[in-house]
N, C-alpha and C positions, 0 to 999 in steps of 0.2 A: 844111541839112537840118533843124535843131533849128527853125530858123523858121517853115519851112515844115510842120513837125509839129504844130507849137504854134498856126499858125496854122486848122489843119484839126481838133485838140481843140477848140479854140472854136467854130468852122462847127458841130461837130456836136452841143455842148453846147446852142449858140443854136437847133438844128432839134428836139435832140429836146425842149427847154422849150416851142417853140410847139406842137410836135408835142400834149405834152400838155393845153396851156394851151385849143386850140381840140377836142380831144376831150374834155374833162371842163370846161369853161367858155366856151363859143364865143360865149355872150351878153354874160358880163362880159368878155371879155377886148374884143368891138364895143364893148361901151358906153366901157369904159375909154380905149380910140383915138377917143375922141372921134365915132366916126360914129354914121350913122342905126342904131335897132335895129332885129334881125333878127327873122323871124317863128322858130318855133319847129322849123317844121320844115328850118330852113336847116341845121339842127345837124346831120342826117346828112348831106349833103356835107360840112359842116366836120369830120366826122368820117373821113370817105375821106378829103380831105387832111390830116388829121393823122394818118394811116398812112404818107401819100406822106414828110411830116415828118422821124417816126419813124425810118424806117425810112433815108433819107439821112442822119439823124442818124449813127445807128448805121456808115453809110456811110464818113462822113470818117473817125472812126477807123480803118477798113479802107484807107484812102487815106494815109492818117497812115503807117500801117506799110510799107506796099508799092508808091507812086505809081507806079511802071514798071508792074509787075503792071495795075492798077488804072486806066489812065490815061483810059480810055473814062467813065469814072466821072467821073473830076476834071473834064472838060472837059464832062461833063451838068450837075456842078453851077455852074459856068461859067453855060452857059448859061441856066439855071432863075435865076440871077442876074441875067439880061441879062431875060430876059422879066418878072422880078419889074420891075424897072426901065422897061425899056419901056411897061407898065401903068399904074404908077404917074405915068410923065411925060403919058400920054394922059389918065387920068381926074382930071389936076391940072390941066393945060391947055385940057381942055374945059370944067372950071367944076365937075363933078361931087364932085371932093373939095377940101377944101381945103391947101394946103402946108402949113397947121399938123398935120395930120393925115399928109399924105405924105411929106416931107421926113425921117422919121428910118428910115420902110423904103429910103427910096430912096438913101440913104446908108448903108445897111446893103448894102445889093444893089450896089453901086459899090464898097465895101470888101472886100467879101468874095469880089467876081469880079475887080477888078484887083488884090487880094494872090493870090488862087489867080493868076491869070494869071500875075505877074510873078516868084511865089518855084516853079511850075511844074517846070522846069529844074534850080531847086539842090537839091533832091528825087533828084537820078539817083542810083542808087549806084555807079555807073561816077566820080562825081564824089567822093562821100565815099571810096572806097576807097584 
């Protein structure tokens, strides 16, 4: 349980920092990843999803305390892991970005959806009781 707790404070440390990072710097945080820059008005979508961010942030600690309650949740951000992933292996293999630039979300997305996955389970309280 402690791991799987500890492991879902970080998830949501790391969502709500991007969270912030692409709503109050969406330019420097492109430029700093190395990619092409964004025009100016890409910053309001960047800033819808750094609500989506946000607000998953705030999420996994909600998952942290109650994963049985909660569990529709855990396996969305599962998934949002799998599709960050997915993306990433498409627009790296097409030519479009380069692995120096993709390789550390997509390894972010690979750790953080096969730890949810696999510490899942030891989360029950049926277990810790």
């Amino acid at each position: 349980m402690k791991l799987f707790k500890g492991l879902c404070y970080v998830i949501g440390v790391g969502q709500l920092v991007l969270g912030l990072v692409y709503w109050f710097a969406p330019q420097g945080f492109i430029a700093w990843q190395g990619l092409s820059p964004i025009a100016a008005d890409i910053g309001y979508p960047f800033s819808m999803l750094a609500g989506r961010f946000i607000v998953y942030g705030v999420g996994m600690f909600i998952i942290a305390n109650d994963p049985d309650k909660n569990r529709f949740w855990l396996y969305g951000m599962i998934a949002i892991q799998l599709f960050d992933l997915a993306g990433g292996l498409f627009y790296t293999l097409s030519g479009t970005v380069a692995l120096e630039h993709s390789a550390f979300p997509m390894v972010n997305a690979t750790w953080i959806m096969v730890g949810l996955y696999l510490l899942r389970n030891t989360s029950s309280k049926s277990e810790t009781a």
